[in-house]
C-alpha positions in Angstrom: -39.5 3.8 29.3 -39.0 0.4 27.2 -41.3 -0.2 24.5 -41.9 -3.6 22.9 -41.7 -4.0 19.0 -42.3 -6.5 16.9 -39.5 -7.7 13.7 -36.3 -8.1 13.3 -33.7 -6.9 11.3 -30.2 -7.1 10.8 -27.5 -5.1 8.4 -24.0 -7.0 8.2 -21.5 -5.9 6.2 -18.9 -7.6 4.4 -15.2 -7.0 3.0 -12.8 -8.1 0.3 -9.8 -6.1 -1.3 -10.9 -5.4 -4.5 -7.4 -6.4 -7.3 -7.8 -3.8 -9.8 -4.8 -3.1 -12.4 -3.3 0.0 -9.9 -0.2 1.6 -10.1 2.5 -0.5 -8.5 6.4 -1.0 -9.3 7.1 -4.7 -9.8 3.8 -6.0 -8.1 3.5 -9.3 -6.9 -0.1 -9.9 -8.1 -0.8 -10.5 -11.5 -4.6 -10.5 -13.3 -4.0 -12.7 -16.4 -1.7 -15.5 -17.2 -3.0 -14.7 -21.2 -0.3 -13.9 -23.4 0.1 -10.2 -25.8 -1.6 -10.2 -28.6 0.9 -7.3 -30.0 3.9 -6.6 -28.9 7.2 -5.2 -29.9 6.2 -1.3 -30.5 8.2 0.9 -32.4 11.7 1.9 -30.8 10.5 5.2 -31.3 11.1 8.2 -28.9 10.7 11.1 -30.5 9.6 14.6 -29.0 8.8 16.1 -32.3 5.0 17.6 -32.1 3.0 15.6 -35.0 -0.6 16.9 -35.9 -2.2 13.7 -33.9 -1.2 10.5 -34.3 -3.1 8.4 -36.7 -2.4 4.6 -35.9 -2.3 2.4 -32.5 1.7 1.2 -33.4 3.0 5.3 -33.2 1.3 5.9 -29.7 4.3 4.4 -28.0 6.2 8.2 -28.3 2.6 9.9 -26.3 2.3 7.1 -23.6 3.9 8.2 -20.4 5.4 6.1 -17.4 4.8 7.6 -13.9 6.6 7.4 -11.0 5.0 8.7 -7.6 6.8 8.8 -4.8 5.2 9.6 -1.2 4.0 7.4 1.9 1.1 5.4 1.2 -1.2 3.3 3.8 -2.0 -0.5 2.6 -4.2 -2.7 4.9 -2.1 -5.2 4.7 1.4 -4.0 4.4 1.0 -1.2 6.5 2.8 2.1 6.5 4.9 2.7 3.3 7.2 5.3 2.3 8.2 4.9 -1.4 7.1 5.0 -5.3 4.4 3.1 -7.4 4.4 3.1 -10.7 1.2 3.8 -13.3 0.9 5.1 -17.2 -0.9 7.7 -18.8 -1.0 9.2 -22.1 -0.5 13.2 -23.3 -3.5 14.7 -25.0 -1.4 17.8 -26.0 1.8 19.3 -27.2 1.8 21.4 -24.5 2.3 18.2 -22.3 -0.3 18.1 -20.6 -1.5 14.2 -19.4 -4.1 11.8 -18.3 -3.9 9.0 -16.2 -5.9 7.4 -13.2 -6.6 9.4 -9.7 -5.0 6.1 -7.7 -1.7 6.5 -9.4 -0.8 9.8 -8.4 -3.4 11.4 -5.7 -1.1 12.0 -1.9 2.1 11.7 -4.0 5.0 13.8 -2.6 6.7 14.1 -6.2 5.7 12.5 -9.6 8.4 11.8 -12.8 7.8 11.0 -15.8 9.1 9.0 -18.4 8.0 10.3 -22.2 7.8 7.0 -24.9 9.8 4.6 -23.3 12.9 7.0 -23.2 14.3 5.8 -19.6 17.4 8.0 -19.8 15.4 11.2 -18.9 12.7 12.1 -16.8 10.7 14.9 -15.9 8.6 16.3 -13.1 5.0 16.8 -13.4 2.4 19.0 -11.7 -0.8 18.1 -10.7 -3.6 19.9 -12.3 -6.5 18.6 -11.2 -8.0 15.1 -9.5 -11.5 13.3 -9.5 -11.5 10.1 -7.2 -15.4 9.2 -8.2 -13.9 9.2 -12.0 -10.7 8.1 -11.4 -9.4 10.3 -13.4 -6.3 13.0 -13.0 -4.5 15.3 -15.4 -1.6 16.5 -14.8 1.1 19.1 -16.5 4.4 17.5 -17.6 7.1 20.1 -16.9 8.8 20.3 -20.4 8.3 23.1 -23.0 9.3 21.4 -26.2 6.3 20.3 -28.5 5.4 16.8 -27.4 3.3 13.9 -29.5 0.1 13.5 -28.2 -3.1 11.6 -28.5 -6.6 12.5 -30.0 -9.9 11.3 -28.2 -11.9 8.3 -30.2 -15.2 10.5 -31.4 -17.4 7.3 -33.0 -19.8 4.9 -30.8 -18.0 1.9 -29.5 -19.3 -1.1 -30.4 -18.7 -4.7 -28.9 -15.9 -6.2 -31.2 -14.0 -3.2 -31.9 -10.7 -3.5 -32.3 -8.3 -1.8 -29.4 -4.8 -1.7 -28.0 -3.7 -1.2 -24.6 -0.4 0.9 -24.4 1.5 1.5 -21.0 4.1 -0.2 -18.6 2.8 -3.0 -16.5 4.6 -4.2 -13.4 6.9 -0.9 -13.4 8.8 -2.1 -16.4 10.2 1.2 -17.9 9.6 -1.0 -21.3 6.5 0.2 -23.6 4.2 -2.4 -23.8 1.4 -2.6 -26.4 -1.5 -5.9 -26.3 -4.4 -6.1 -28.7 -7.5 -7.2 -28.4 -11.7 -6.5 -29.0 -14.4 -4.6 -27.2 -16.4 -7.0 -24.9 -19.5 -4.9 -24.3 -19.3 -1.1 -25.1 -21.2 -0.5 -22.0 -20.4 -2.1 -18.8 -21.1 -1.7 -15.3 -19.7 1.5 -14.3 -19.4 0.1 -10.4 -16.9 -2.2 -11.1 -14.0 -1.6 -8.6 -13.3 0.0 -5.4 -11.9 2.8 -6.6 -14.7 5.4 -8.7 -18.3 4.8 -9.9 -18.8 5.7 -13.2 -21.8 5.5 -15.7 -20.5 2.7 -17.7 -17.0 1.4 -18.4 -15.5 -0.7 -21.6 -14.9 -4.1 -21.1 -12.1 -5.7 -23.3 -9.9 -8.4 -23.6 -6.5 -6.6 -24.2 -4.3 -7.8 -21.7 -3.3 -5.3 -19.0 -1.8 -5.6 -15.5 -0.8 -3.5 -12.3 1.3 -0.6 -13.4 -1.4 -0.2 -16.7 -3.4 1.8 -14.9 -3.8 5.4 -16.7 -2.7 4.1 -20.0 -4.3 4.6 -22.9 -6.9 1.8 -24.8 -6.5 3.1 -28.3 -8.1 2.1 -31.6 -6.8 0.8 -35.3 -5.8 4.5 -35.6 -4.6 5.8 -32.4 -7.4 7.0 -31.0 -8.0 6.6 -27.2 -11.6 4.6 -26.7 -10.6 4.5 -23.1 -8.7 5.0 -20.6 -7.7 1.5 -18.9 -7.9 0.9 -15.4 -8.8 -2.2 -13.7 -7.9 -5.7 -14.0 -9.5 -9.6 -14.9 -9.7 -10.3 -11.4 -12.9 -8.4 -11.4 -13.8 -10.9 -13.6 -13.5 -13.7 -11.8 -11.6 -16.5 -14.2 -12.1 -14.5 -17.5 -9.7 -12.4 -19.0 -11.8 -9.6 -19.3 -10.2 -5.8 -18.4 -12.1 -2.4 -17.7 -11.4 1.1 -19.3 -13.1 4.3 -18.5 -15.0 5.4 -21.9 -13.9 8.1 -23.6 -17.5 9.7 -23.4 -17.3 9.8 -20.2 -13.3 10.7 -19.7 -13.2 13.2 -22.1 -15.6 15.6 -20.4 -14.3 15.3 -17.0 -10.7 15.8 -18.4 -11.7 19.2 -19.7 -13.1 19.7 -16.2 -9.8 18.7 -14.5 -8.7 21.4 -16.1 -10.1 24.2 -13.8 -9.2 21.8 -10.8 -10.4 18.7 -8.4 -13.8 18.0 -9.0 -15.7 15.1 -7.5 -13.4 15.1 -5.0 -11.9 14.6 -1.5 -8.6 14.0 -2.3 -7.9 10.4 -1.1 -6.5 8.0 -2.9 -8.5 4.8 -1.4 -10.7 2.1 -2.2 -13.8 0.6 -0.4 -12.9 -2.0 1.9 -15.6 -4.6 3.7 -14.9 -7.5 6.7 -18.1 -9.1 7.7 -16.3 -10.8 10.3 -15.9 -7.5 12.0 -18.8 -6.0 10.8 -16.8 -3.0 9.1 -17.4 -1.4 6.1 -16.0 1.8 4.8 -13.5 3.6 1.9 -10.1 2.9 3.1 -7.7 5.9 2.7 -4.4 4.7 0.7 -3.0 8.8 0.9 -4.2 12.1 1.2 -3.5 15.1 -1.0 -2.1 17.7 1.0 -4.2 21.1 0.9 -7.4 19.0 -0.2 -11.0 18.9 1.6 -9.4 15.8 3.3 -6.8 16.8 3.8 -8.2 20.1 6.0 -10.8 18.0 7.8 -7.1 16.1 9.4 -7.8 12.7 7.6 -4.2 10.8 7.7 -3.7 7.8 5.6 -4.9 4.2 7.2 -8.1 6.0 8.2 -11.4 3.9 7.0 -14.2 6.5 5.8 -17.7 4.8 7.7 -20.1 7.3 7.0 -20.7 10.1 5.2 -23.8 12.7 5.9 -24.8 9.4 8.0 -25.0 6.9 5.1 -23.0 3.9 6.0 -19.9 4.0 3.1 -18.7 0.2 0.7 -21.5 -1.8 2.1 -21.3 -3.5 -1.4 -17.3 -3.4 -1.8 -17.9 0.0 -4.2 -17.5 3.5 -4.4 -21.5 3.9 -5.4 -22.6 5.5 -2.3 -19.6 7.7 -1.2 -19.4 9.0 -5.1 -23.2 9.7 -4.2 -23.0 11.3 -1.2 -20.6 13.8 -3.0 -22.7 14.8 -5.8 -25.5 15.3 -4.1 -23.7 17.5 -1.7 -22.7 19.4 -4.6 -18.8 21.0 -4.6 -17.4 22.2 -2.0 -20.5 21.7 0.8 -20.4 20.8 4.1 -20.5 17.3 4.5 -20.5 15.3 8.1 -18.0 12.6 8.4 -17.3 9.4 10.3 -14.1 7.7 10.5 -12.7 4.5 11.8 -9.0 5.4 12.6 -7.6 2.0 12.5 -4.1 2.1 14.8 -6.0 3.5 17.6 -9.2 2.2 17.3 -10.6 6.0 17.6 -14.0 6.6 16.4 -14.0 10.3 15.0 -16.9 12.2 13.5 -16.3 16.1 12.3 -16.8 17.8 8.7 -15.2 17.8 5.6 -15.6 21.2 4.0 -16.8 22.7 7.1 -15.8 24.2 10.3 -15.5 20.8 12.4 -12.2 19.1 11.7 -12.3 15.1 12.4 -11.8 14.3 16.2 -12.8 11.6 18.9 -16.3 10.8 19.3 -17.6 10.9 22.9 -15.7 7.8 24.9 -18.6 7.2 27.5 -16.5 4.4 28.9 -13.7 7.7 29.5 -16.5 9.9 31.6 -17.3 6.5 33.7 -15.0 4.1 34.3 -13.3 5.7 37.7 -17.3 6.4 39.2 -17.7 3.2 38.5 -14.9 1.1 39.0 -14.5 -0.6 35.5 -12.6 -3.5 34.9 -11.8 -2.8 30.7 -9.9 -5.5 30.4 -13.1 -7.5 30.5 -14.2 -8.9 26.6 -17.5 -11.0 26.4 -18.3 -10.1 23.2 -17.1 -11.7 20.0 -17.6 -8.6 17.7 -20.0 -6.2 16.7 -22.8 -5.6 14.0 -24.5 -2.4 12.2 -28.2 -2.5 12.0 -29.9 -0.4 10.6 -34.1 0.2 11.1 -36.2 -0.6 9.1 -36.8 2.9 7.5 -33.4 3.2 6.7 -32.9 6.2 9.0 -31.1 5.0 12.3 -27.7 3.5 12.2 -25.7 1.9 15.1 -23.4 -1.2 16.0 -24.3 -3.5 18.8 -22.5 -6.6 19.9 -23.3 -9.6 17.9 -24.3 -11.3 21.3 -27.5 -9.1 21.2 -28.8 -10.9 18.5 -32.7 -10.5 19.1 -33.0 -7.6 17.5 -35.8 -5.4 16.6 -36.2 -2.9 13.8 -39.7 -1.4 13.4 -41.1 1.7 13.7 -42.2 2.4 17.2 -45.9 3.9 18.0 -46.4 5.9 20.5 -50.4 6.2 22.4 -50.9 9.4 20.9 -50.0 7.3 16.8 -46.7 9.1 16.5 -44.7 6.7 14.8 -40.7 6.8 15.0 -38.0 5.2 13.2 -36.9 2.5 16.1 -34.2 -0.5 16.9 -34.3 -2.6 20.0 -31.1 -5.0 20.4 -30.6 -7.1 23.6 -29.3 -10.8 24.6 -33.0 -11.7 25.3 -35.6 -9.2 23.9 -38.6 -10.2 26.6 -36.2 -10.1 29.1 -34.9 -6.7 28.2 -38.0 -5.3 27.9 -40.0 -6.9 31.4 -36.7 -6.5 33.6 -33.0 -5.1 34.5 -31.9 -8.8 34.3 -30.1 -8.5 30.5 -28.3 -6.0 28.7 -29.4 -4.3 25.7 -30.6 -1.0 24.0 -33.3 0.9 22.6 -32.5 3.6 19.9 -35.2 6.4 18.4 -35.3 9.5 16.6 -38.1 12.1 17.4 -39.0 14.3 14.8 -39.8 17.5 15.1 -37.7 18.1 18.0 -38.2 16.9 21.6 -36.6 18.8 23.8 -33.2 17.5 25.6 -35.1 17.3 29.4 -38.3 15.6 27.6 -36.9 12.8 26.0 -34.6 12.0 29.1 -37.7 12.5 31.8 -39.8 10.3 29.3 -37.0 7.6 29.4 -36.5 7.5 32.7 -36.7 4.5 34.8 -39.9 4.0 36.9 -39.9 6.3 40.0 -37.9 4.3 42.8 -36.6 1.5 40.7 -32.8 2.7 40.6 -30.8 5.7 42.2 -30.5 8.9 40.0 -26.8 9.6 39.8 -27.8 12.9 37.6 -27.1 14.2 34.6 -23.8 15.1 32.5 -23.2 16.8 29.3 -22.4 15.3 26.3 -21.1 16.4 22.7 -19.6 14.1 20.1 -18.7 16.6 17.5 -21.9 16.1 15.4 -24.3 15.8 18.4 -24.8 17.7 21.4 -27.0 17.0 24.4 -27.0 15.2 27.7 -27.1 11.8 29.4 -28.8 10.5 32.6 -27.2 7.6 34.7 -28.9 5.3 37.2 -27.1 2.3 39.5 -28.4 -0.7 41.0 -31.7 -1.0 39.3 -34.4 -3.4 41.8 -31.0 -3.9 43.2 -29.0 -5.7 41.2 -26.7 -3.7 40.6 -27.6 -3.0 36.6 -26.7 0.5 35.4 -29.2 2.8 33.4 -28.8 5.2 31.3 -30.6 7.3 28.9 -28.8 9.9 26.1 -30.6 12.6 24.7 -29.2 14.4 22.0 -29.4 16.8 19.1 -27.7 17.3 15.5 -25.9 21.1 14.6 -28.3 21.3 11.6 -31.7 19.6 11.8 -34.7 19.6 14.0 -34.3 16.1 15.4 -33.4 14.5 18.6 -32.4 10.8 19.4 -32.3 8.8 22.3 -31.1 5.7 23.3 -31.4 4.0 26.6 -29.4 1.0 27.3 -28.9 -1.2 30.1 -25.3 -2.4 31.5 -25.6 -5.8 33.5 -21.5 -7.2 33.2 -18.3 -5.3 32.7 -18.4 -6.4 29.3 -21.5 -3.8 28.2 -19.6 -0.8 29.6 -17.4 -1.3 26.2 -20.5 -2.0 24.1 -22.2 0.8 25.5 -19.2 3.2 24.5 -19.4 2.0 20.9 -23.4 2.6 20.7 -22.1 5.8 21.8 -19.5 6.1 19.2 -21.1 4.9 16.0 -24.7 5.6 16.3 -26.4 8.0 13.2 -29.2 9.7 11.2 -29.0 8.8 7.7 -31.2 11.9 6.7 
């Protein structure tokens, strides 16, 4: 049963590697060409334990250098087994340290360089990790009274004065540039890497390897803790810190462990010209929620509890997804695994580890003779309906697309997307590919909604039904061959969710060799943003 709609509408996504000022030893990229305001800190290294200290040219002996070694996964460099470099700043003798989530979250070991000292190091424990703050505090391993910095208790205003302390580029030497506060509250959606409530824009120059250092004021106080560069700001030579309102709270909340959490370090990645969107996963802290759901590092988050993730290149809507799912809930996840080309759906925090999404083309290629090698299409889009409830991707070649709400004759209306070559055509014959997607709500049964999609009685030849089960959905599928004899393949999939009392069904049409492939990625990306 095909039903014509009316309206069309397309989601494409698009991607761009966000440059923040990460953690990196000797990076090649740099986000200003402006030069220190102040330089040439004190010479200082001290380990003696001072009450706080009182003025931005004695933070040099509480700024830290970190080292994290591990294997890390860059889009574009691939694979990589060695050491970044980031700063960070102790907030008590005790030792204990802040610094950003992307310097040090999936590190295999982390040392520590106290003041600028480069003749001895020391390991360091991870407390606790927030990727939606980008935050993470961690425990250097020495027992002797260290300096240590206070947190900046009066409202920031634009035009403050403010230093930025740490070691840019991985040079083990403390650096220290000045500056003034921009706007006291900017955008907290800035990068690709946490989404925040506001940030502090500034103009003190910083630079990959800052990341975690301190922003301090006149007396060495920290207003912030730095963390992305000026090529968020297009030509300016404006940087970002993460307010001390906000990072002091979530600090204290570090304490007790992760918290806004998986336990990637990633960023969100977009490519319109594949239609991709997602968080890309840079590492993975062992024994975290990602960790246990089997994520590995390369894998590109698409979707979590159905909601398409980095449509707009930030963090916003995975950071949402996991504080509205509260800590340590279920959550459904979807996941692009990039070397194979694997679409995997599962749970994190739940019982459903990550694995392969139904491969339709898998269950039918030998029946039917399939020549894969065959590649018509140019790429593939998501669209989404016009409720904002369905997802799926369809080939970009099915362009007449249509997104409204179905009605039914008895007025039930259903959230609805029709995509095809020709959208008549589709509709009145067997002669073009395409597919129809729905969600019924309440609950159709599995044999209803594949008896009320059925093909007209003697149009094709029932080849029967098969079971089907993707990890998230569970149901069955119908095929029929030569349709009016033609030799175009029907099929209709029924299927239901482990928790909710919905079923969708999609019915598609496979014409060429080519829609075999599109047909398996329908089957492999299609959601229920609920």
């Amino acid at each position: 049963m095909k039903l014509g709609l009316t309206r069309m509408f397309v989601l494409v996504v698009a991607m761009a590697l966000l440059a923040a000022a990460c953690g990196g030893g000797g990076a090649s990229e740099t986000t200003t060409t402006a030069a220190p305001v102040t330089t040439a800190a004190p010479d200082s290294t001290t380990t003696t334990a001072p009450d706080g200290i009182t003025s931005y040219d004695g933070v040099q002996p509480a700024t830290i250098q970190i080292i994290a070694r591990g294997t890390f996964r860059d889009p574009e460099v691939g694979l990589a087994s060695g050491s970044g470099a980031g700063s960070g700043f102790i907030i008590s003798p005790d030792g204990v340290a802040v610094t950003n989530n992307h310097v040090v979250a999936g590190a295999a070991t982390l040392e520590v360089f106290v003041g600028g000292d480069t003749t001895t190091s020391y390991n360091a424990t991870i407390l606790g990790v927030s990727e939606c703050n980008d935050l993470a505090l961690i425990d250097i391993n020495e027992r002797e009274p260290l300096p240590y910095l206070e947190w900046y208790a009066d409202d920031v205003r634009a035009g403050l004065e403010v230093y930025a302390a740490g070691y840019p580029l991985g040079d083990p030497e403390f650096t220290l540039t000045g500056g003034i506060v921009a706007k006291a509250k900017a955008g907290g959606d800035l990068t690709g890497t946490s989404s925040i409530d506001h940030t502090v824009e500034h103009d003190a120059n910083i630079q990959p390897g800052s990341s975690g250092g301190p922003l301090v004021s006149a007396d060495g106080k920290v207003v912030a803790v730095n963390y992305a560069g000026g090529a968020l700001a297009s030509s300016t030579e404006q940087f970002f810190a993460i307010a001390a309102d906000l990072a002091e709270p979530a600090v204290e909340e570090l304490r007790d462990g992760d918290f806004e959490s998986l336990g990637i370090n990633g960023w969100a990645v977009w490519d319109d010209s594949l239609g991709l969107s997602g968080i890309w996963v840079a590492g993975v802290a062992p024994g975290s929620p990602a960790a246990e759901a089997a994520l590995l590092p390369g894998d590109i988050i698409t979707a979590l509890n159905g909601l398409p993730m980095g449509t707009d290149g930030t963090f916003k809507d995975y950071c949402d997804v996991i504080r509205t799912s509260g800590e340590g809930r279920a959550m459904a996840v979807e996941v692009l695994r990039w070397d194979s080309s694997e679409v995997l759906r599962g749970e994190i925090n739940g019982d459903e580890p990550i694995q392969q999404a139904f491969s339709f083309l898998e269950e039918v290629e030998e029946d039917f003779d399939v020549d894969t090698g065959v590649t018509a299409y140019s790429g593939y889009q998501t669209v989404t309906d016009d409720w904002g409830v369905l997802t799926v991707e369809v080939p970009l070649e099915w362009s007449d697309i249509n997104s409204s709400p179905g009605t039914f004759d008895d007025g039930t209306t259903v959230p609805f997307i029709t995509a095809a070559t020709g959208y008549d055509a589709f509709i009145a014959s067997y002669d073009v590919p395409g597919m129809q997607y729905v969600a019924f709500d309440p609950s159709q049964s599995i044999d209803e909604a594949l008896s009320g999609w059925a093909p007209a009685a003697g149009q094709c030849t029932d080849l029967g039904v098969y079971d089907y089960a993707d990890g998230v959905f569970t149901g069955s599928y119908q095929v029929w061959d030569d349709c009016l004899g033609n030799g175009t393949v029907a099929l209709v999939l029924a299927a239901k969710p482990a928790e909710g009392d919905y079923t969708v069904v999609i019915y598609a049409q496979i014409v060429s060799d080519a829609d075999w492939e599109a047909v398996d990625r329908i089957f492999a990306s299609f959601n229920v943003i609920r």
